[in-house]
N, C-alpha and C positions, 0 to 999 in steps of 0.2 A: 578770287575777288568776292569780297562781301558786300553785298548794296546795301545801302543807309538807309537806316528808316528812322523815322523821330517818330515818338507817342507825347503828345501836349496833354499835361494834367491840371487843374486849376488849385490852387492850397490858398487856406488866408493870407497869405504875404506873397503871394500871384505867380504866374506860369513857372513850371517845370516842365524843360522838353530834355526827354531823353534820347541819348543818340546812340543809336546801334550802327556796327557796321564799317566802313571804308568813307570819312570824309577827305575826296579829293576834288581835282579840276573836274571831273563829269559829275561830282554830287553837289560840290557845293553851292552851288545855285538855287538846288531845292532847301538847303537848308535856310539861306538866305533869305528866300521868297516866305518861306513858315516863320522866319522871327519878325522879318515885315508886316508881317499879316495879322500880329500880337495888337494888338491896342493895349496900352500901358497907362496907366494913372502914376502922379507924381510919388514918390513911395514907395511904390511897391519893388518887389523883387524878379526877375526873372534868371532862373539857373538855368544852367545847360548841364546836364547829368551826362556826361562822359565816361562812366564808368563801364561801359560797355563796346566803347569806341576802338577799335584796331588798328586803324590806319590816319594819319591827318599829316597832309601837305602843308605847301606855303597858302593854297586855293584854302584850305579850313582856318589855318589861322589868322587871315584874312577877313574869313565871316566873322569870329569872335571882337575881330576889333571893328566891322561893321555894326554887329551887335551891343558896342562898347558906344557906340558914338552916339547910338537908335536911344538906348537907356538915358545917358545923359541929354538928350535933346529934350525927351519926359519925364527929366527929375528921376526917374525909378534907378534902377541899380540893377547891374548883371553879378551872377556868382557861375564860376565855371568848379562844378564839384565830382568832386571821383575821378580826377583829372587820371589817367593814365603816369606813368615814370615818362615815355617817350615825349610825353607832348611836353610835359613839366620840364623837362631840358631843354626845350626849343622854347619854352617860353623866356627861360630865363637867359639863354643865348640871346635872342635878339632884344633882352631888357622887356617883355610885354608883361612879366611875374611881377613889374613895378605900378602896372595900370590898371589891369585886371584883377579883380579878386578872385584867388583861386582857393580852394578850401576841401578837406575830403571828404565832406558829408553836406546830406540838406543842410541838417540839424545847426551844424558850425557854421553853416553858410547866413542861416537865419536870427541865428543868436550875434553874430558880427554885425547886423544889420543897426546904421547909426538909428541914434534917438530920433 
């Protein structure tokens, strides 16, 4: 088992939390409580960098559409990038590839960002 760690960085178009590690039922809370903890302006962006992520449950992808809901409540916008193959299946399984914007780089994430 890998425990999870996020690193939160600040960019001109706002947070990027990296996620390392084993997002499951015993992690996902803390990841939760750190995108909570974000204060967000209408606008902005916040990714979740995945690309280093091994493991994620129904408890992870949970967070993301918690996360989905946080963005929308403050105008800003989530991008889930470096997404993994495995999660990228389960997203499109349960239809959430239809909500979420997923993307494989910052760079894509932030160049898709509307006007």
């Amino acid at each position: 088992m890998t425990e999870l760690t996020t690193t939160i960085r600040n960019t001109p178009t706002g947070p990027v939390i990296t996620v390392e590690g084993e997002l499951d039922h015993y992690s996902a809370g803390r990841l939760r409580e750190t995108i909570r903890g974000l204060t967000l302006r209408p606008g902005q962006l916040l990714a979740l960098d995945l690309g280093s992520l091994t493991f994620c449950d129904s408890s992870g992808i949970s967070v993301f559409v918690a996360a989905h809901r946080q963005v929308v409540a403050t105008q800003a916008r989530l991008a889930l990038v470096a997404v993994p193959a495995m999660i990228t299946r389960t997203l499109g399984i349960v239809g959430l590839d239809q909500i979420l914007d997923v993307h494989p780089d910052l760079e894509q994430a932030v160049r898709s960002r509307p006007a």
